[in-house]
MARLUM-776282 format. One record per residue (C-alpha): z, y, x; residue in one letter; residue number from 1; chain. Coordinates in Angstrom, 2 decimals. Layout:
! residues N
((Z, Y, X), a, NUM, A);
...
! end
This chain:
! residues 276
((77.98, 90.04, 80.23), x, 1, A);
((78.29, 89.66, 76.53), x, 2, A);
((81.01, 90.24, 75.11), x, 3, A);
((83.79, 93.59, 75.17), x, 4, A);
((87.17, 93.04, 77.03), x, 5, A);
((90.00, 95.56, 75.24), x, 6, A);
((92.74, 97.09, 77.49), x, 7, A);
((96.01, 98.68, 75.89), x, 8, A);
((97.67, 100.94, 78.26), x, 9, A);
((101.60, 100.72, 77.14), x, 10, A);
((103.13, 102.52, 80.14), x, 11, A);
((103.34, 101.64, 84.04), x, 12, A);
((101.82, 98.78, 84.97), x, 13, A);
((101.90, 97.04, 81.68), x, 14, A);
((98.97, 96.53, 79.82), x, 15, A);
((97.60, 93.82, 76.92), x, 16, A);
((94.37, 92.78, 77.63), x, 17, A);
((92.21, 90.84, 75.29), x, 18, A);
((89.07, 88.84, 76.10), x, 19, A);
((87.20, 85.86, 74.43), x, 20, A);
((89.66, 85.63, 71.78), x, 21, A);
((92.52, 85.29, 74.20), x, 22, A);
((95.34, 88.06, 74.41), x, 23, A);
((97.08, 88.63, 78.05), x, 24, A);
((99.38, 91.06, 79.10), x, 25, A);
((100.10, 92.15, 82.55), x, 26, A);
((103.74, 92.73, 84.21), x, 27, A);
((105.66, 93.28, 81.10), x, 28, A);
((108.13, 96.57, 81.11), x, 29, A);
((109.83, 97.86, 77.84), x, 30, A);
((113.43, 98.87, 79.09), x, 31, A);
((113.83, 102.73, 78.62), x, 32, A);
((114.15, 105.24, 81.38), x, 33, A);
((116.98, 105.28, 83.85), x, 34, A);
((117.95, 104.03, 87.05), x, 35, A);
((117.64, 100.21, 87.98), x, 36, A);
((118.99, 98.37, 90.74), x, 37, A);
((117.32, 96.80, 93.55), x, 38, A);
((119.42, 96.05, 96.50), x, 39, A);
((121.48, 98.82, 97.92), x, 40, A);
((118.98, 101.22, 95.96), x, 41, A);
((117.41, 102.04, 93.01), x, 42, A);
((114.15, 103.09, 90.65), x, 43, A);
((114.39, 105.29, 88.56), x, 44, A);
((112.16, 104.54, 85.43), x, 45, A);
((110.96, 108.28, 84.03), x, 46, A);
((108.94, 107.24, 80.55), x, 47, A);
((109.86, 105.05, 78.04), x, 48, A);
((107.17, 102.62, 76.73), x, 49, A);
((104.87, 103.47, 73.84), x, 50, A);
((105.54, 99.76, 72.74), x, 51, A);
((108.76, 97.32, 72.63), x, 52, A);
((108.01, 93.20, 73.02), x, 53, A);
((108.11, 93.08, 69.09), x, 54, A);
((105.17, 95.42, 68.45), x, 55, A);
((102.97, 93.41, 71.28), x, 56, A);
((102.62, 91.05, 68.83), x, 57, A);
((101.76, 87.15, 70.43), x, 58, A);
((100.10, 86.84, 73.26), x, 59, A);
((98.65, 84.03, 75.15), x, 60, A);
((99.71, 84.33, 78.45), x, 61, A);
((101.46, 86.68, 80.74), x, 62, A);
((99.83, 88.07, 84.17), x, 63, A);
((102.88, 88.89, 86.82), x, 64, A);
((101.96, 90.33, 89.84), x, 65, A);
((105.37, 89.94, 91.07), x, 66, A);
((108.78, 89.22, 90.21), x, 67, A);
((111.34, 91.21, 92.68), x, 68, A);
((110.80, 94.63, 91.57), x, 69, A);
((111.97, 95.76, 87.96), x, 70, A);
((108.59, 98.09, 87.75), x, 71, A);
((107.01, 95.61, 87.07), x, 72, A);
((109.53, 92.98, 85.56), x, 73, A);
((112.07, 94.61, 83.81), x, 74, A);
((115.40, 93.52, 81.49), x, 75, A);
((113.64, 93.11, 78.63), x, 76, A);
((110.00, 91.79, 80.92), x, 77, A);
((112.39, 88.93, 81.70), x, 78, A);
((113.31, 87.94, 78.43), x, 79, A);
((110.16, 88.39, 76.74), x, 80, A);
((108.58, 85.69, 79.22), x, 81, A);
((111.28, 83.18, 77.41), x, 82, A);
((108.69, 83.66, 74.25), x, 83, A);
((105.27, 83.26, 75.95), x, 84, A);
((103.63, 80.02, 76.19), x, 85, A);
((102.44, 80.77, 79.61), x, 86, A);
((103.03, 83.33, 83.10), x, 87, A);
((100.79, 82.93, 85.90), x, 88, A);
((102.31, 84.18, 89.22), x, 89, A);
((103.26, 83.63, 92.52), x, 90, A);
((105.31, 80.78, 93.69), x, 91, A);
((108.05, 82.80, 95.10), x, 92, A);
((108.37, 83.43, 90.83), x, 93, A);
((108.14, 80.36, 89.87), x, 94, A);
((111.04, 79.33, 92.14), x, 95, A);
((112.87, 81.88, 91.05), x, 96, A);
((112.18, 82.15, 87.28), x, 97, A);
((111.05, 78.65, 86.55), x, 98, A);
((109.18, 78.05, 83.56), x, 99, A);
((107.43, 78.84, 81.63), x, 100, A);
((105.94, 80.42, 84.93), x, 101, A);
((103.04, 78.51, 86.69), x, 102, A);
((102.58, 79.59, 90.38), x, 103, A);
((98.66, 80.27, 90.68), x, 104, A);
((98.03, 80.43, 94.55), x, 105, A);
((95.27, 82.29, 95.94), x, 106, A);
((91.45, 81.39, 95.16), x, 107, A);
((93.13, 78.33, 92.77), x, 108, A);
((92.24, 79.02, 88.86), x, 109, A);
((93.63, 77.70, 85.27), x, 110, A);
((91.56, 77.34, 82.56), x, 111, A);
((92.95, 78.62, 79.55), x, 112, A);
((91.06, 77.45, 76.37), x, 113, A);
((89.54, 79.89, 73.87), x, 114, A);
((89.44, 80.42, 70.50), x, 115, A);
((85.36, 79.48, 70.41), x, 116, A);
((85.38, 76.50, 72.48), x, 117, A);
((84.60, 78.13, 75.66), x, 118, A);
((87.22, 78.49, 78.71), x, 119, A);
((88.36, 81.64, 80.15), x, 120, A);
((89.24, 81.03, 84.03), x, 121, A);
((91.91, 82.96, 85.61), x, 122, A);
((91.76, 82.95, 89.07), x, 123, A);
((94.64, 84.15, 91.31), x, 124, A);
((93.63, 86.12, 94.35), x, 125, A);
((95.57, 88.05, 97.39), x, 126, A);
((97.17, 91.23, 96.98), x, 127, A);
((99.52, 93.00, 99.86), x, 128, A);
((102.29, 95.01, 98.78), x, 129, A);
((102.23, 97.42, 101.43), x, 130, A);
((101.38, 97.94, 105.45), x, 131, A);
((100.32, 94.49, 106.89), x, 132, A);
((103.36, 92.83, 108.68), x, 133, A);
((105.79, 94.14, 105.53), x, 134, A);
((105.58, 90.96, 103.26), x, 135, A);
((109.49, 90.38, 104.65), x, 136, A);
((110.11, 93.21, 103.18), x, 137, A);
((108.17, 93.80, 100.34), x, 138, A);
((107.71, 89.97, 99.03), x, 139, A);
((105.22, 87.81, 97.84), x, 140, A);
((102.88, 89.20, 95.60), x, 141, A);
((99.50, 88.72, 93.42), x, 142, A);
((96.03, 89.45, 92.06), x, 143, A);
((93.67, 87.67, 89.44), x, 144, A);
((90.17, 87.45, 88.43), x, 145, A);
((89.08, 86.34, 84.92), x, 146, A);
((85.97, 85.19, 84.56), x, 147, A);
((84.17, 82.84, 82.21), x, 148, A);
((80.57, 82.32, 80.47), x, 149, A);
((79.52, 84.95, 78.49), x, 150, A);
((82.30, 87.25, 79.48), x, 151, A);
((83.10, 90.31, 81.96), x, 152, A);
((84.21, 89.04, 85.49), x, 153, A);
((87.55, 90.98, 85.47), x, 154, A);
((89.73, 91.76, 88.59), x, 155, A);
((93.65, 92.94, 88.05), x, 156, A);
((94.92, 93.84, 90.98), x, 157, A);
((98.58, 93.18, 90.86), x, 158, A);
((100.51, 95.61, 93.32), x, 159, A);
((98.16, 95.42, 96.00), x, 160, A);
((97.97, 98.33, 98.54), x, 161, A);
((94.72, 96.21, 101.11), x, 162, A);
((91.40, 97.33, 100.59), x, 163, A);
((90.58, 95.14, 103.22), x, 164, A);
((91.81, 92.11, 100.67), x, 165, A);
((89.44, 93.80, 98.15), x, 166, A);
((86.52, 93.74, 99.86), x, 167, A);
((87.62, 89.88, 100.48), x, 168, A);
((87.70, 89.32, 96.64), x, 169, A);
((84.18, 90.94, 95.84), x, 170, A);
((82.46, 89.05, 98.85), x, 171, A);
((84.17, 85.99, 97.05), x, 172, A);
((83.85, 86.65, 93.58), x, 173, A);
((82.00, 90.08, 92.69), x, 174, A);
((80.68, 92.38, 91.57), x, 175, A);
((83.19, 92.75, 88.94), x, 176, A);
((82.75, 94.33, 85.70), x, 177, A);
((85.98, 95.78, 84.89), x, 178, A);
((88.73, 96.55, 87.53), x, 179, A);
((92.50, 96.86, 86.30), x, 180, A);
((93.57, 98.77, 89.42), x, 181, A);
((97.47, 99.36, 89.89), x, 182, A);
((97.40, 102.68, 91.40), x, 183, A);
((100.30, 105.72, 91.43), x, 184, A);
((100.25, 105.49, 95.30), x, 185, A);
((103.90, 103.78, 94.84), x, 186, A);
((105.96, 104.63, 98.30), x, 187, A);
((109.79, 103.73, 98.83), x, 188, A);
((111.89, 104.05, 102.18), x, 189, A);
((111.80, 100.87, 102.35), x, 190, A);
((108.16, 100.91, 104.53), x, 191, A);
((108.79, 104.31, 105.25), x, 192, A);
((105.38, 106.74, 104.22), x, 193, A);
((103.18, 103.76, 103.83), x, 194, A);
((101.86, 102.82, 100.51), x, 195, A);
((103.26, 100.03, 98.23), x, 196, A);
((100.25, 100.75, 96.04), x, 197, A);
((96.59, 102.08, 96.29), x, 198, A);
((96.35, 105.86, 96.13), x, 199, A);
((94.25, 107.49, 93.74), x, 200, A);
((91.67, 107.76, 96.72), x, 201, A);
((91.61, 104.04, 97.33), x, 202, A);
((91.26, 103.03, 93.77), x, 203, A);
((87.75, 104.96, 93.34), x, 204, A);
((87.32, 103.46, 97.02), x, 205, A);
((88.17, 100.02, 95.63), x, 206, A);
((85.87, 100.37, 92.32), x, 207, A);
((83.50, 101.07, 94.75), x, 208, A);
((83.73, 97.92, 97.10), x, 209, A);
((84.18, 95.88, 93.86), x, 210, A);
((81.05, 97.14, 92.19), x, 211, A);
((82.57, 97.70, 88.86), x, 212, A);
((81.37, 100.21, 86.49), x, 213, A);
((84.55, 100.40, 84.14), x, 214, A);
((87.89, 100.90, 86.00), x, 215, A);
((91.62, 100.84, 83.57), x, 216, A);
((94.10, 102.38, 85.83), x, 217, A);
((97.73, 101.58, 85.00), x, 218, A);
((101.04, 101.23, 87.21), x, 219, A);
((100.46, 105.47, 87.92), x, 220, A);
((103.26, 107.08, 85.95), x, 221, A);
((106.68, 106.29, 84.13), x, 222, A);
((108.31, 105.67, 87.74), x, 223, A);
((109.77, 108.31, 90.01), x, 224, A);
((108.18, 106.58, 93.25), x, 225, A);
((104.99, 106.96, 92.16), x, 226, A);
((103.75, 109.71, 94.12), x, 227, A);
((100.15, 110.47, 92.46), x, 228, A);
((98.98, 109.91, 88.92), x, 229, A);
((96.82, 111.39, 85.89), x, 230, A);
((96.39, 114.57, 87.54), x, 231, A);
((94.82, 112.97, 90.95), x, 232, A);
((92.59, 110.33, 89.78), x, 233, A);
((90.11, 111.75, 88.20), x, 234, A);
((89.42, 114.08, 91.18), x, 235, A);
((89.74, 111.08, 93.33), x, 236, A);
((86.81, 109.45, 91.07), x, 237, A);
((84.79, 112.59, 90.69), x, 238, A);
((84.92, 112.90, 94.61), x, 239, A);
((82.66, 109.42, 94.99), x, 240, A);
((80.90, 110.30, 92.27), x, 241, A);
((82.42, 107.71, 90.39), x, 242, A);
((84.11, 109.56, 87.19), x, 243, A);
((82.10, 107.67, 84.55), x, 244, A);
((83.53, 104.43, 85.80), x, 245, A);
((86.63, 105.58, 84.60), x, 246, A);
((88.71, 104.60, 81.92), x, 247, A);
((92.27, 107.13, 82.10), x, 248, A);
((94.16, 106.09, 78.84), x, 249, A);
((97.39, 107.58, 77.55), x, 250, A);
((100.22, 105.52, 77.05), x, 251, A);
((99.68, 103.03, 73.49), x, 252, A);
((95.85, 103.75, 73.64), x, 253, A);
((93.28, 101.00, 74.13), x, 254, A);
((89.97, 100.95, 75.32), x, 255, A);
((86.71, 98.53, 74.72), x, 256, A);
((85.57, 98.03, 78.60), x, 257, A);
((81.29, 96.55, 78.21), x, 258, A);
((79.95, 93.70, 76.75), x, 259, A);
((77.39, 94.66, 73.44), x, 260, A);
((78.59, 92.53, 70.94), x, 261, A);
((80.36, 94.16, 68.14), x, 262, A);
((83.94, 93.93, 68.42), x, 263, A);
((87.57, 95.01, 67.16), x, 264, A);
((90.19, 94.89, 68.97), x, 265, A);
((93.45, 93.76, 68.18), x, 266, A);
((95.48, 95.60, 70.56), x, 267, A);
((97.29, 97.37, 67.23), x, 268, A);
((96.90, 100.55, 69.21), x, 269, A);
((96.71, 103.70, 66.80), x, 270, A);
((94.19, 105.34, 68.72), x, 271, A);
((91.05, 103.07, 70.85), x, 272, A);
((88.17, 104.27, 71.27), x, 273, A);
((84.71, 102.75, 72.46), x, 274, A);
((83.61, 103.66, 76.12), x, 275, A);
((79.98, 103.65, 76.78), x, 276, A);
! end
């Protein structure tokens, strides 16, 4: 690895990552707290964002895990895709959204071309977003790897709850580098006490299988059915001895993740600092 990947943290599972010149963000949200539908229920959102789509700035292409749930693609998520050249996602998405999203099944990958002539590869990869024998329930979801020459293999995990699937993506395409884990240990009645999301113990256990030494957790607070957060990861981390892998940013900070070639972010973020 040669080069630094950036991660800004703007709230739940949103986050602009930026790597060989490129600029992706993951599962926009920007609508401000409250309660929002989803079939005879709601979510109640409990943190605004630290950023609306305006102050994002452009990016080149969006990373949705899902489409169905509005903690991960909100009001304003929705509309903000009309202004990206690109989403990657599943193709339950792109039948319901059409474009500009792409469905990206798993182990298939896009090249998206960067600024210096190289490629950066996205590959989409399985994610389950809950108990096995709930995708009726729960819906289609997704995961993605990017990868390319000279850069930090990357997983982002989507809303996947399976470290079973995880251990399928390393023996595929680890070790990673970085791991953008969606965490918060997200539980609804809808699957009764299972998770919809990895705990904070099975997001140090997945850093773990995955081999990464930098973890960015996001998708842990800002949502009232998140049932863990800030306060339990780093104990989670600390218990497998893994609490320098971890990257816990406040909402609107970014983070350099690797690489040892100077670089500046341009995540606009007023506070980033440089992990070692």
């Amino acid at each position: 690895m040669t080069a630094d990947l950036s991660v800004r943290y703007l709230g739940g599972p949103t986050a602009v990552i930026e790597v060989g010149g490129l600029r992706l963000i993951t599962d926009p949200t920007f609508d401000e707290p409250g309660d929002y539908p989803i079939g005879d229920r709601a979510l109640t959102k409990t943190m605004p964002p630290s950023a609306g789509p305006g102050e994002v700035g452009p990016v080149d292409a969006v990373l949705l895990s899902h489409d169905q749930h509005p903690d991960n693609l909100d009001r304003s998520g929705r509309a903000y895709l009309g202004g990206v050249p690109l989403t990657l996602s599943t193709g339950a998405a792109r039948d319901r959204l059409g474009d500009p999203v792409r469905a990206l099944p798993n182990w298939e990958h896009v090249e998206l071309p960067r600024p210096d002539g190289g490629t950066l590869r996205v590959t989409g990869v399985p994610a389950l977003h809950g108990p096995p024998g709930t995708e009726h329930l729960v819906g289609e979801v997704t995961g993605f790897v990017l990868s390319g020459s000279g850069l930090p293999t990357t997983y982002v995990s989507g809303d996947n709850a399976s470290l079973d699937l995880v251990r399928a993506i390393a023996e595929r395409l680890g070790p990673m580098d970085v791991a953008v884990l969606f965490a918060g240990g997200a539980k609804t009645p809808l699957v009764g006490d299972a998770y919809l999301t990895l705990s904070s113990e099975q997001a140090a256990e997945a850093a773990r299988i995955l081999g990464a030494p930098q973890v960015v957790p996001v998708h842990f607070e800002g949502w009232a059915h998140f049932t863990q957060g800030r306060d339990t990861l780093l104990p989670a981390f600390e218990r497998l001895g893994l609490a320098d892998r971890l990257h816990l940013l406040a909402p609107g900070e970014c983070d350099i993740c690797g690489g040892a070639t100077p670089h500046t972010p341009r995540c606009g973020a007023s506070d980033h600092r440089r992990s070692p």
